[in-house]
C-alpha angles and dihedrals in degrees: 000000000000120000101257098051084050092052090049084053103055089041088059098043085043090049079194115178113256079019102153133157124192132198110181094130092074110027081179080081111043136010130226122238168109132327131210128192118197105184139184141191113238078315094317117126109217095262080057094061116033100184085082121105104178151312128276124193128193118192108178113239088019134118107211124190119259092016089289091293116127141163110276086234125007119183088001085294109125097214157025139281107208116192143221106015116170112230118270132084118293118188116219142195118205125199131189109207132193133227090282095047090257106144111236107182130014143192134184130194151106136271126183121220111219094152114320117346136182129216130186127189134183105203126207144227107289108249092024119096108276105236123063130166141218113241122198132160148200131208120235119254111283125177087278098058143347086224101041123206116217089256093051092045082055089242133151103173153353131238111208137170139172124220114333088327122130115279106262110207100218116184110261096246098050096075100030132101104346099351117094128176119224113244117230111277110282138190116253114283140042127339133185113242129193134186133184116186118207147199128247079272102045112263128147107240098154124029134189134192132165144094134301129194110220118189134218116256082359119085104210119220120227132194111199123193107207120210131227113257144204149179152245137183115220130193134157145202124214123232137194138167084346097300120096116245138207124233092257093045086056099046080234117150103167136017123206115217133190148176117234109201104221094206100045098021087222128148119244091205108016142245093317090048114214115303128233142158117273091236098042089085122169098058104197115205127194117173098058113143107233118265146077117315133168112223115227121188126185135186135178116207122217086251090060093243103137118227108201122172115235133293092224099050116147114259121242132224118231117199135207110256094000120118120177114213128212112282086059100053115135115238117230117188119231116206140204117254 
């Protein structure tokens, strides 16, 4: 790679303001030209938000016309075309102002010119993190449809939330086929991501959890396929030298349980199980995908003595959309080692 390649590179990675790389001595390399911004508002288009004036644009070491301010829409054409920029990376900000000059939204980043290039932006709320997404999802095949409906998924609404934020019930319909909701605004990056759909009474039947890139100045769009769930009601007995034992007779304060899945042979919940309190038995679990699992349950006493259920335990079904309660946990005895 040449230097100035090079240079062009770590200016981009950088995304440094006043950044910018030229390359007139070898026009082999790179090409002059024009530059067109194409911006929104959070996903609104000017005649959307009315409170916007106008559109103002800083590139660092150029001279715009009319000082970078320009008309939010001109010609119904929400942007600007900006000419003559000699090839290399510039880095930008972009404000949209209201009536009184307040910005009201605001984006930052970089574009290289290597003949015409388009960039558009969507810029976000002054003061919020500059990158959201669009969520949408979609309900696995039952015997009404290979492509459900959330009707005929027998859904009402979905609970999502995005990273350790609180869960937002957002009606069913909203976020299915070609609909999407917008996510709260997010810094750059991933973020964890987690839906439970429910009934008309509020039951969980589909859940979703995983990650989700969002970009600065370019909402990302995300199509999330949700998963049947079910349930199972654990609760254990401790035993030691052949006589059960309370929590306080064992010196035990927590047990660890987990879900062993006999086909895979995979963890539900990894190598440390899913803690609870020694005397918080049953454990009632709801977002368990369907299949055959083999329930293993640890404990370490105060006195360090190690309590493990069996190896050969009997697996347990779980079942799509069934949840068992309490009275009907299944009791899995924990021994002394």
């Amino acid at each position: 790679m040449n230097s100035r390649l090079l240079a062009a590179f770590l200016c981009l990675a950088a995304a440094a303001p006043g950044c910018i790389v030229r390359e007139y001595d070898d026009p082999d390399e790179a090409y002059p030209g024009d530059v067109t911004f194409r911006w929104t508002f959070a996903g609104l288009r000017c005649d959307e938000d009315r409170d916007i004036a106008g559109v103002n644009i800083t590139i660092p070491g150029e001279r715009l016309q009319n000082n970078g301010e320009y008309p939010c829409s001109a010609n119904g054409f929400d942007g600007i075309v900006l000419h003559d920029f000699g090839p290399g990376v510039y880095s930008f900000n972009v404000e949209g102002v209201s009536y009184t000059g307040e910005i009201l939204y605001a984006v930052s980043g970089t574009f290289r010119v290597d003949g015409n290039v388009t960039v558009s932006v969507d810029m976000t709320p002054t003061g919020t993190p500059p990158s959201y997404a669009y969520v949408s999802w979609l309900f696995p095949a039952n015997n009404v449809s290979s492509n459900p409906t959330c009707s005929q998924a027998g859904i009402t609404a979905v609970d999502v939330r995005v990273d350790d934020g609180e869960f937002q019930r957002i009606d069913c319909v909203r976020g299915q086929g070609a609909n999407s909701v917008q996510t709260p605004y997010l810094d750059p990056g991933e973020h964890f991501v987690e839906f439970i759909a429910v009934d008309a009474n509020g039951a969980p039947w589909y859940h979703y959890s995983g990650t989700l890139i969002t970009e600065a100045g370019r909402p990302t769009s995300h199509i999330m396929t949700l998963w049947a769930i079910g349930g199972a009601s654990i609760a254990w007995e401790i035993v030691g030298n052949g006589s059960r034992l309370t929590c306080s007779q064992a010196r035990i304060s927590e047990v660890r349980i987990n879900f062993r899945d006999v086909f895979t042979n995979e963890l539900v919940y990894g190598i440390v199980g899913d803690g609870h309190g020694c005397n918080d038995a049953p454990v009632v679990y709801e977002f368990l995908r369907p299949g055959r699992y083999r329930v293993e349950i640890s404990a370490r006493a105060s006195d360090g003595r190690v309590y493990l259920s069996a190896a050969n335990e009997p697996p347990i079904d779980v079942v799509a959309h069934q949840f068992p309660g309490p009275n009907s946990a299944l009791v899995v005895p924990i021994f002394m080692q």
